[in-house]
MOPAC internal coordinates of N, CA, C and O (Angstrom, degrees):
PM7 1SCF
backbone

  N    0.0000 0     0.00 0     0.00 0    0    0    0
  C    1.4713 1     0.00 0     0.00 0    1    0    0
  C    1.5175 1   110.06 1     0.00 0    2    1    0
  O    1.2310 1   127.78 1   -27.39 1    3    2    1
  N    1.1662 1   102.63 1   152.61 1    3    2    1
  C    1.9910 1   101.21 1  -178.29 1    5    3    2
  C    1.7376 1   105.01 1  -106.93 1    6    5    3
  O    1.2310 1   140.48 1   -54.97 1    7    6    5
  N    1.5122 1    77.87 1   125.03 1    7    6    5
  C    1.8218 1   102.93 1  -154.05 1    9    7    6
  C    1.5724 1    96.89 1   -59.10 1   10    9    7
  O    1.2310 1   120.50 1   126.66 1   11   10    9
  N    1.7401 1   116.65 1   -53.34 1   11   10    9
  C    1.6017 1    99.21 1  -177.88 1   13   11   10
  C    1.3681 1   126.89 1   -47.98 1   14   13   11
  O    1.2310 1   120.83 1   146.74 1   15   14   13
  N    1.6443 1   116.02 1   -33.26 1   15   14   13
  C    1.8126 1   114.32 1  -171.85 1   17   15   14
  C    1.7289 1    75.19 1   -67.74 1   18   17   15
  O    1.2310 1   114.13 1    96.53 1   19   18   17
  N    1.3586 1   128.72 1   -83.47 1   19   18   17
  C    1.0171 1   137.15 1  -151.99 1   21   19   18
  C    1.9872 1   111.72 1   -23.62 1   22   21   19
  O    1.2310 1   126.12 1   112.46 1   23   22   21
  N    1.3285 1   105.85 1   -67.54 1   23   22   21
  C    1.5252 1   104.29 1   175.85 1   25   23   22
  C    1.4913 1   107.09 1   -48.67 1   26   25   23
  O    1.2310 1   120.02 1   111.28 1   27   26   25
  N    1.8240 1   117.56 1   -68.72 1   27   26   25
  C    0.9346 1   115.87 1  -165.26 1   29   27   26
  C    1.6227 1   115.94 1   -32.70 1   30   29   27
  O    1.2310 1   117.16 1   118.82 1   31   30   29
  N    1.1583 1   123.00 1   -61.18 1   31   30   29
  C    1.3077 1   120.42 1   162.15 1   33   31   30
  C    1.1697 1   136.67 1   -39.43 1   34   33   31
  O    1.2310 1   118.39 1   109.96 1   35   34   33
  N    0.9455 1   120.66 1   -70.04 1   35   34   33
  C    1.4517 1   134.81 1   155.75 1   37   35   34
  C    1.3884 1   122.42 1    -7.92 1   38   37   35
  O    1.2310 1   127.27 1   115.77 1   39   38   37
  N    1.3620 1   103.61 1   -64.23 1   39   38   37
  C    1.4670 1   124.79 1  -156.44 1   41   39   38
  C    1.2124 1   106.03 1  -111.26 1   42   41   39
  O    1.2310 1   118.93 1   147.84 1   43   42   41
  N    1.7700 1   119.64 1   -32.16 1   43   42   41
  C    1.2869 1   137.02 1  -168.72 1   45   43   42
  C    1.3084 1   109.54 1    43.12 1   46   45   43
  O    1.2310 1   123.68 1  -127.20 1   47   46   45
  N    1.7989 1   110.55 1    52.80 1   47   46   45
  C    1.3717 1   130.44 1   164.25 1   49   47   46
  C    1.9363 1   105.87 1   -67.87 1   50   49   47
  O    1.2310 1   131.12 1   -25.78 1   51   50   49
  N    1.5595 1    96.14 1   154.22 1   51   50   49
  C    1.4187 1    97.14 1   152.14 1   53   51   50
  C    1.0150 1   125.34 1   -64.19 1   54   53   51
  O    1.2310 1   113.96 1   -19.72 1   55   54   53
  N    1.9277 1   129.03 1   160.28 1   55   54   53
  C    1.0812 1   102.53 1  -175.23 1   57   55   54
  C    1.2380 1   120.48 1   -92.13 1   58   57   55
  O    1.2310 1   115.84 1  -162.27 1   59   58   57
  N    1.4834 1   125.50 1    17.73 1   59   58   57
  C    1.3112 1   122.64 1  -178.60 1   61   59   58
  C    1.8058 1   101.41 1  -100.56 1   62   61   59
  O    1.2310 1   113.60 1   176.63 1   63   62   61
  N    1.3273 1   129.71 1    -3.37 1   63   62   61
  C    1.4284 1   142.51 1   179.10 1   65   63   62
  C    1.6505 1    89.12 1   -77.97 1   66   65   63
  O    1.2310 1   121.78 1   123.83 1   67   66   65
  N    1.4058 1   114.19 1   -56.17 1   67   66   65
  C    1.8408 1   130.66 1  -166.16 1   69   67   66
  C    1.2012 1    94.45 1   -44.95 1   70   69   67
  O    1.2310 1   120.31 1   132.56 1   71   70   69
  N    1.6478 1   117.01 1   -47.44 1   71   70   69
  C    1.5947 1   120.00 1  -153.40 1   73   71   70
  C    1.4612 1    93.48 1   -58.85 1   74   73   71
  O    1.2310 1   131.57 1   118.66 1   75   74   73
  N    1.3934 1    95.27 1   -61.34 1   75   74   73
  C    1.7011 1   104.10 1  -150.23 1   77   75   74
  C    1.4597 1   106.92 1   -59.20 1   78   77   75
  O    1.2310 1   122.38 1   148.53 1   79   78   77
  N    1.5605 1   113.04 1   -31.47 1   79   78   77
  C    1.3049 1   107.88 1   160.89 1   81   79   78
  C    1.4965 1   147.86 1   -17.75 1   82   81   79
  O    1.2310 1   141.39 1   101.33 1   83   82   81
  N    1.8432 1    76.08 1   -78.67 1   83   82   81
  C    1.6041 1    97.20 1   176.61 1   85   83   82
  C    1.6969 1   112.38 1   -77.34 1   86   85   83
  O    1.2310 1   124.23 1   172.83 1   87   86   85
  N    1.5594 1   109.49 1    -7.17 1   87   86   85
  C    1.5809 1    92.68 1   178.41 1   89   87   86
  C    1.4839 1    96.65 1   -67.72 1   90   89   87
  O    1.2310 1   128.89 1   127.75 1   91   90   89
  N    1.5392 1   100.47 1   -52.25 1   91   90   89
  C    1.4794 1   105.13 1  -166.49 1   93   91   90
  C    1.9678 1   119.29 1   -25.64 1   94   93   91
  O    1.2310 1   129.59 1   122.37 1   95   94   93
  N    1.5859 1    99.12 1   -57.63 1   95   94   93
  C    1.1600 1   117.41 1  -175.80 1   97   95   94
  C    1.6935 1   115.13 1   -64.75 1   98   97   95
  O    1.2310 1   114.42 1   153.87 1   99   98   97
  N    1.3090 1   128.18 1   -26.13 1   99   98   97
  C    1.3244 1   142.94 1   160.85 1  101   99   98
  C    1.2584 1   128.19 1   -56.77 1  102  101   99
  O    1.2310 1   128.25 1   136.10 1  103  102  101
  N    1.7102 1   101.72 1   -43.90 1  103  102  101
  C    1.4944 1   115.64 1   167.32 1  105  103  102
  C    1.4430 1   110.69 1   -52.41 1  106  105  103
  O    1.2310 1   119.35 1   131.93 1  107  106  105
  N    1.1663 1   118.85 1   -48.07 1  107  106  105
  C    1.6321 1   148.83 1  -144.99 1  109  107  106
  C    1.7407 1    73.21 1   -75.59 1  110  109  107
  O    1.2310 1   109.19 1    89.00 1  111  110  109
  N    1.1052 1   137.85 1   -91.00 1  111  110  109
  C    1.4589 1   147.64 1  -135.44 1  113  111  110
  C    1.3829 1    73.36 1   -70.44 1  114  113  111
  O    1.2310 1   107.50 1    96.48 1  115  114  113
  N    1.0984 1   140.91 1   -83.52 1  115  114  113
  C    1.6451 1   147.16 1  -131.14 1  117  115  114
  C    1.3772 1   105.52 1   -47.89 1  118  117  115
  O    1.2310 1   121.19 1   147.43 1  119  118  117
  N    1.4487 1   115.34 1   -32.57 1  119  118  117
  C    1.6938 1   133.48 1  -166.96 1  121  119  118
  C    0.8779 1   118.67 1  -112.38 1  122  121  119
  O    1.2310 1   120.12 1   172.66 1  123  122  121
  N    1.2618 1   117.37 1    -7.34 1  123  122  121
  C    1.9029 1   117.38 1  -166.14 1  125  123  122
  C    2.1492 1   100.53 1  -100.95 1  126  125  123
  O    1.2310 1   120.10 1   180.00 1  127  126  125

Protein backbone atom coordinates (compact mmCIF):
# COMPACT_ATOMS: atom_id res chain seq x y z
CA UNK A 1 0.00 0.00 0.00
CA UNK A 2 1.39 3.62 -0.55
CA UNK A 3 2.07 4.87 2.89
CA UNK A 4 1.45 8.75 2.02
CA UNK A 5 -2.41 8.15 0.63
CA UNK A 6 -2.44 5.68 3.46
CA UNK A 7 -1.37 8.15 6.50
CA UNK A 8 -2.77 11.04 4.81
CA UNK A 9 -6.03 9.49 5.36
CA UNK A 10 -5.72 7.90 8.18
CA UNK A 11 -4.38 10.48 10.22
CA UNK A 12 -5.34 13.33 7.85
CA UNK A 13 -1.69 14.48 8.41
CA UNK A 14 -0.14 17.23 6.36
CA UNK A 15 1.59 16.15 3.70
CA UNK A 16 4.86 17.20 4.76
CA UNK A 17 4.08 15.35 8.52
CA UNK A 18 3.20 12.01 5.86
CA UNK A 19 6.70 12.56 4.42
CA UNK A 20 8.56 12.51 7.48
CA UNK A 21 6.53 9.71 8.48
CA UNK A 22 6.98 7.41 5.91
CA UNK A 23 10.72 8.32 5.64
CA UNK A 24 10.91 7.49 9.15
CA UNK A 25 9.27 4.07 8.54
CA UNK A 26 11.49 3.36 5.28
CA UNK A 27 14.57 4.06 7.13
CA UNK A 28 13.36 1.47 9.68
CA UNK A 29 12.94 -1.41 6.85
CA UNK A 30 15.99 -0.16 4.77
CA UNK A 31 18.36 -0.82 7.97
CA UNK A 32 16.85 -3.28 10.01
Amino acid sequence: SNCIEYLSHKYGLSFYEVIKECSKELIKKGFS
